[in-house]
C-alpha positions in Angstrom: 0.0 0.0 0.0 1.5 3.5 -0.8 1.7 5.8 1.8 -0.8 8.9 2.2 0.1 12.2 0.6 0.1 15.2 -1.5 1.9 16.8 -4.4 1.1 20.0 -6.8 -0.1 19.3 -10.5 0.9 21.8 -13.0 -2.3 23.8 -14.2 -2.4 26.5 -16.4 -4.3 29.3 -14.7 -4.8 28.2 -10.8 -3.7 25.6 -8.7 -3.8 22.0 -8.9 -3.1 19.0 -6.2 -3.3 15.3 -6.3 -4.1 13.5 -2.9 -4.4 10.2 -2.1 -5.0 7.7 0.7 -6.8 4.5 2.0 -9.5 6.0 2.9 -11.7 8.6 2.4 -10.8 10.3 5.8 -7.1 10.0 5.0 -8.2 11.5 1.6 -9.5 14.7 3.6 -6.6 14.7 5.7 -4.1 15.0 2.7 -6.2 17.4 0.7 -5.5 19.7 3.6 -2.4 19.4 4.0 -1.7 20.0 0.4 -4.2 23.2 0.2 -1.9 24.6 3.4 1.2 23.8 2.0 0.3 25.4 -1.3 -0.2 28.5 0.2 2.6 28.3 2.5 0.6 28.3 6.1 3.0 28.3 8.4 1.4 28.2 12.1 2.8 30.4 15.0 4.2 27.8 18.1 2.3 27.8 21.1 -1.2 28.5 22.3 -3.3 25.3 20.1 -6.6 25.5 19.7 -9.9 22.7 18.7 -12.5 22.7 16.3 -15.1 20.2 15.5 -16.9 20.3 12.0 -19.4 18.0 11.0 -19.8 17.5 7.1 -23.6 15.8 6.2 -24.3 12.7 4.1 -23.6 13.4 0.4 -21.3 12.5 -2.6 -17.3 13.0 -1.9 -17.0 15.4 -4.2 -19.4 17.6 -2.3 -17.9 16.4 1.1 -13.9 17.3 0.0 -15.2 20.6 -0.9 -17.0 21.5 1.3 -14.2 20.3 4.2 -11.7 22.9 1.9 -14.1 25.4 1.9 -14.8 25.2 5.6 -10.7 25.2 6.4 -10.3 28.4 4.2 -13.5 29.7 6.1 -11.3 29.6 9.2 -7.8 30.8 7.9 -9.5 33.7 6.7 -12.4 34.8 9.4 -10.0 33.6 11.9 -6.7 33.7 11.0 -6.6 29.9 12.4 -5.3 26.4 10.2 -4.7 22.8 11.6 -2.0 20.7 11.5 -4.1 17.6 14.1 -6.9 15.6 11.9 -9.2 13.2 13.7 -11.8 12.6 11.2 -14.1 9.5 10.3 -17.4 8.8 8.9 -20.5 8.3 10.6 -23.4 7.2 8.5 -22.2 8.7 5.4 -21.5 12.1 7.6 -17.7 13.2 8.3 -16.9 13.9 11.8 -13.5 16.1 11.9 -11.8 17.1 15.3 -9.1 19.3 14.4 -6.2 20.8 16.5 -4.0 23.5 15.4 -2.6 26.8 15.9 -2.8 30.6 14.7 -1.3 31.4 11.4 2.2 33.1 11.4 2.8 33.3 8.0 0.5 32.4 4.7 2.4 33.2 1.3 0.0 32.9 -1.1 -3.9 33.4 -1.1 -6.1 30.8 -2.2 -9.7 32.1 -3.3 -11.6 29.1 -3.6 -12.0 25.5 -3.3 -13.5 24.4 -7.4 -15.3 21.7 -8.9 -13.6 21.8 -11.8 -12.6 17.8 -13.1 -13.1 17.1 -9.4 -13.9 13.3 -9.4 -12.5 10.8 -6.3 -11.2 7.6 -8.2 -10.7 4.7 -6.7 -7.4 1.9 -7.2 -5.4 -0.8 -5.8 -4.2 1.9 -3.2 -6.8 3.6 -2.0 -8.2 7.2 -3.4 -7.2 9.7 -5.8 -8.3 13.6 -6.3 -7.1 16.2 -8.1 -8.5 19.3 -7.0 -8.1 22.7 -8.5 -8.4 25.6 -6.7 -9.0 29.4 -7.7 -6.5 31.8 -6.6 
């Protein structure tokens, strides 16, 4: 089995990443990852905070996005990203608890989470996505 992880995709106008994972929690977990490392969040050391987010039934597609969107939701209202991922799936629902920290440094915006070509594939590994977000 390949390990979890995360790596940019050339795109010509925005940003693109390719996660992958067992399962579809891990899949959540990487995308994050990859969306803060793509903008270069950098977390200040000390005080760590929690957040629970609950994500309803639906398609994964919907349930990725919505996840990203959320996470950008609380970089930018709150200056506030996570680096601690708990999440799992409870009758088709995701339950995240997330732990992490105030953001020191962020190099690059990113606008938006996009459906654009947004499909979660399945293989001998795990998961697949490429997601493309708007910057």
């Amino acid at each position: 089995m390949q390990q979890p992880g995360y790596h940019e995709v050339e795109h010509t106008a925005d940003w693109a990443l390719e996660a992958w994972a067992a399962d579809f929690p891990g899949l959540l977990e990487q995308a994050a990852r990859g969306m803060y490392a793509l903008a270069g969040i950098r977390l200040q050391p000390g005080s760590r905070q929690q957040r629970s987010l609950r994500l309803p039934a639906s398609d994964q597609e919907r349930q990725l996005v919505g996840f990203l969107r959320e996470l950008l939701f609380l970089a930018e209202s709150e200056c506030l990203a996570f680096d601690e991922f708990n999440l799992r799936t409870i009758d088709g629902a995701i339950a995240a608890e997330l732990e992490g920290g105030m953001i020191a440094r962020q190099d690059k915006e990113i606008k938006a989470v996009t459906f654009h070509e947004l499909a979660v594939r399945s293989s001998a590994q795990g998961l697949r996505v490429n997601i493309v977000f708007d910057v």
